[in-house]
N, C-alpha and C positions, 0 to 999 in steps of 0.2 A: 882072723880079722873080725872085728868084734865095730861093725859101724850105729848100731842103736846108741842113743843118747842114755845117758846115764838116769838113773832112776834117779839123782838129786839134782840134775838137770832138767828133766822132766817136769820134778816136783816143783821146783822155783817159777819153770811159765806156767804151771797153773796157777800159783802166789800172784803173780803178775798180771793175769787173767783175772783173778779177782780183786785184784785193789785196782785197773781202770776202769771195771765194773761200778765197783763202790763210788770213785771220781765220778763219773759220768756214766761211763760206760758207751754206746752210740754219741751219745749227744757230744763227747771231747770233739772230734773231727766237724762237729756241726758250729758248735758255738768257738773255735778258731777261723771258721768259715767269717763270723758275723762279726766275731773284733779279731783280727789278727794282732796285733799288739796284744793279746792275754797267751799268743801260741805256745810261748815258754811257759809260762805259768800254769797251765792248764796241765801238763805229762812231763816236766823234767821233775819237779818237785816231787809225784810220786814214783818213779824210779830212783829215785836219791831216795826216798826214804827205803826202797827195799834193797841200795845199796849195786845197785846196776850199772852206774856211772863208776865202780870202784874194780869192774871186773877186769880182771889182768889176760885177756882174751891170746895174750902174746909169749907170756908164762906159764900158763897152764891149761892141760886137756880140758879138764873140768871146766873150769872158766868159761871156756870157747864154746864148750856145747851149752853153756848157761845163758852168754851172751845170744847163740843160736834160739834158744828156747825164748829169749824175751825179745828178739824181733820176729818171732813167729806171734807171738801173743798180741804184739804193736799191730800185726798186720790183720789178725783177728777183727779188731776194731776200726781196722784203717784209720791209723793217730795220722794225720794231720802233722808230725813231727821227726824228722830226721834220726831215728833208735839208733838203726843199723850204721849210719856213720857216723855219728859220735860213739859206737862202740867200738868202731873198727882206728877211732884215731891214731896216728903213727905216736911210735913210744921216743923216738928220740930227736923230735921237734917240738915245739911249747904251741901245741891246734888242740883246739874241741872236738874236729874231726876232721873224718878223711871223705872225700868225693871223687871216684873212678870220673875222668871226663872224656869224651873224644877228643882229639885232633883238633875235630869243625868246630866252633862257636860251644863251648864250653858252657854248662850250664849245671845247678843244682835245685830241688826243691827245698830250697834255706833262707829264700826271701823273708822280711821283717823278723831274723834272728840276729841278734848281737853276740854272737859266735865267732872264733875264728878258725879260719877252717885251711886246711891244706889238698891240691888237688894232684892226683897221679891219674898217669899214661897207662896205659896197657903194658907199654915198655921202659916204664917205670920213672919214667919223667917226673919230678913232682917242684908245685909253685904254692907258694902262697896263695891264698883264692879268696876275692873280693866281694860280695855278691852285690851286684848293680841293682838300684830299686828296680822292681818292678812296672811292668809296662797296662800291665791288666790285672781286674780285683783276683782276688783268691779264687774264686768263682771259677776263672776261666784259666786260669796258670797254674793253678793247684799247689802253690806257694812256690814254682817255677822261676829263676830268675838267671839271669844273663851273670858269669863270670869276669874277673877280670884280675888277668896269672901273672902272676912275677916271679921266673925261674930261680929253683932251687938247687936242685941238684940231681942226682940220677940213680939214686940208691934206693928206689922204689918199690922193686919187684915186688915182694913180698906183700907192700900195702898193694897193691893191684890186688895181686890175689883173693886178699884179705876181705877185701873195699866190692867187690863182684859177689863173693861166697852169701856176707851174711843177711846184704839185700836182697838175696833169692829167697833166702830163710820168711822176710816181710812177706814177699809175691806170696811166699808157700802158706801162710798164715791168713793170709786174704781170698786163696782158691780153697783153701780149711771152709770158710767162714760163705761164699760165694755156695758152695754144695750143698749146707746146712739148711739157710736160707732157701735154696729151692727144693730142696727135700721138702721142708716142713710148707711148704708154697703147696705140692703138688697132692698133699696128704690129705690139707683141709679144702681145699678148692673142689668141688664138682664138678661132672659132666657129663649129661644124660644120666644124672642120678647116680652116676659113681664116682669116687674120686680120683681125680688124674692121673695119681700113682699105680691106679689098677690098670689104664693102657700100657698096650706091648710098648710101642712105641715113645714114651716118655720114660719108660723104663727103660728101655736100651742107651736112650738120649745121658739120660742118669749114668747108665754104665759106664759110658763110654767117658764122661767127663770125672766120674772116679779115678778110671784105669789113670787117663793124664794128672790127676792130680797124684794118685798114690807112687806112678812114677818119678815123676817130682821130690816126692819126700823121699822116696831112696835115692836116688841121685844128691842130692843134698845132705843127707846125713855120709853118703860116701866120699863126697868133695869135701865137708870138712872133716873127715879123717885123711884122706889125701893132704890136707892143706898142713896137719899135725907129722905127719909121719910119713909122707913123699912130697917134699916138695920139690922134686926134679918135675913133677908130673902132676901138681899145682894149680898151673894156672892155663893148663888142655883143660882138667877137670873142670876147674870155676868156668870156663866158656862154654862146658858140657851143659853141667847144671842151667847154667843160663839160657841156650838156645830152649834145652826141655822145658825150664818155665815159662820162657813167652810162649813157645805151642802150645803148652797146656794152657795158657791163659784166654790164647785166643779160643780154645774148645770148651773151657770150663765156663767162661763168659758168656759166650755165642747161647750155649746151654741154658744159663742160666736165665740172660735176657728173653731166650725164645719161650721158654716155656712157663714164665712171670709174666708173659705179655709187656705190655702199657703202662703196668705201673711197676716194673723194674726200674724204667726212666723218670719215675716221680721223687720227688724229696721223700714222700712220705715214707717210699719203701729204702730200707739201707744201702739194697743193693744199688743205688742209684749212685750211692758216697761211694761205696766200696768199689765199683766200677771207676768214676773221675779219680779218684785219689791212688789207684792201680797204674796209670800212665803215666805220671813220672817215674817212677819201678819199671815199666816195658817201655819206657822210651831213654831213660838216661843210664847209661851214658850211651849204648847201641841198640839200636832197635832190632827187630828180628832178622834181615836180612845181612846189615851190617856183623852181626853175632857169627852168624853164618859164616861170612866171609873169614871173620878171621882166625877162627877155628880150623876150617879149610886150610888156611894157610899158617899156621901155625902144627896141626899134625902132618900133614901134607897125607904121603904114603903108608906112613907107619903106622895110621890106626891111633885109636885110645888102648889105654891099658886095661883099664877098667875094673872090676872086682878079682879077676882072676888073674894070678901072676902066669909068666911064659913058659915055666915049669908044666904046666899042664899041658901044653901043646907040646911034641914030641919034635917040630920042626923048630921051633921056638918062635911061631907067630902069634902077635898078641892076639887073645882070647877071646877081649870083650866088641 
């Protein structure tokens, strides 16, 4: 089993890393803050021109880890923009995307897009999905906006899976990008004449929100080979991935906030954007508890599979 992304997977979110750089780079998620009406304009246009919107994430391995790759890169930046589910759109409905929703009051970060999107269940429910103007500026809903479903049909499963995986891929691209930021915080910053980086203690702080993040990235590159090549055991995986990103989010943040102080929470510093624009991703469509639950009840007794097949155990209990 071979779960690392492919070197031309790889290579492509770097491509991608550098042309929203060139766009804007920080400033995309800012200046869709202050006209929402330019939101499309700002990042579909240069994904379409690297050809992102063309990837067949359904068809092919390659693809998938590419699509992977360029919502890792989205989340980099904290785009302001829906990557991960218009890449994940279902192939045999006429949608621009797909939105995993709860049960409860249905909701996507899609407000002021002329999109049309389709919405799936956990258990594979999926409607047509409306999104109701919003109630508050961008500012404060993070382009969050109320759904409104008109059933479809129940042939879903697979978009569930799909629609969970490649949004954790964004979280993972934004705890990338959240660790960088206080690394390079803690380096130039003094105290008592040394820099922050040289206490034990901010250094362990650091460790500890690597370890969560670097967990993460393995969890996720093994969910979407899971999602490739076992999907009897799919979408345990994606609810796997998923719990480990929002703990790591809440550790990687907490870290990140504590040790930027004061001006983590200012516009001026990024992590302030990449913080608000991180809670639709840890809040829709399950928040950390609800995550929990239904993992629980979805592996119940049996455990996850995990990297190691039941060959290895001599009883034949799963491994991981």
């Amino acid at each position: 089993m071979n779960i690392d992304l492919s070197r031309e997977a790889t290579e492509y979110g770097r491509q991608v890393l550098r042309a929203l750089e060139a766009a804007g780079g920080d400033r995309l998620v800012q200046q869709a803050e202050e006209e929402p009406d330019r939101r499309e304009k700002l990042v579909a246009p240069v994904l379409a021109e690297l050809g992102a919107w063309e990837l067949d994430v359904r068809g092919s391995a390659d693809e998938l880890e590419a699509a992977a790759a360029v919502c890792r890169a989205a989340g980099y930046r904290a785009l302001a923009y829906p990557v991960a589910e218009r890449l994940s759109r279902p192939a045999d409905l006429d949608a621009d995307g797909l939105l995993v929703v709860g049960d409860n009051a249905p909701a996507g970060a899609v407000a002021d897009l002329d999109l049309r999107w389709v919405a799936v269940t956990l258990d594979g429910e999926r409607s047509h999905a409306l999104a109701l103007p919003r109630s508050s500026p961008p500012r404060h809903s993070a382009f969050v906006a109320d759904l409104d479903l008109t059933r479809i049909d129940g042939g879903g499963a697979a978009d569930a899976v799909l629609g969970l995986v490649l949004p954790c891929w964004t979280l993972l691209g934004m705890l990338d990008r959240a660790i960088d930021l206080t690394r390079a915080h803690v380096v130039v910053r003094t105290q008592f004449g040394r820099p922050l980086s040289a206490f034990q203690a901010v250094q362990f702080q650091l460790t500890d929100a690597e370890v969560e993040r670097g967990g993460v990235e393995m969890l996720a590159k093994y969910a979407l080979w899971s999602l490739w090549d076992s999907p009897a055991d799919a979408l345990a995986d994606a609810l796997a991935l998923r719990l480990a990103a929002l703990e790591a989010a809440q550790t990687v943040f907490r870290v990140a906030h504590q040790l930027q102080g004061a001006t983590g929470f200012c516009d001026e510093a990024f992590l302030s954007w990449l913080s608000r624009y991180s809670q639709p991703v840890r809040r829709l469509p399950l928040g950390l508890s609800a995550t929990r639950d239904q993992l629980a009840g979805l592996v119940d007794r049996r455990g996850l599979t995990g990297l190691f097949n039941d060959a290895d155990d001599p009883h034949g209990r799963p491994t991981w």
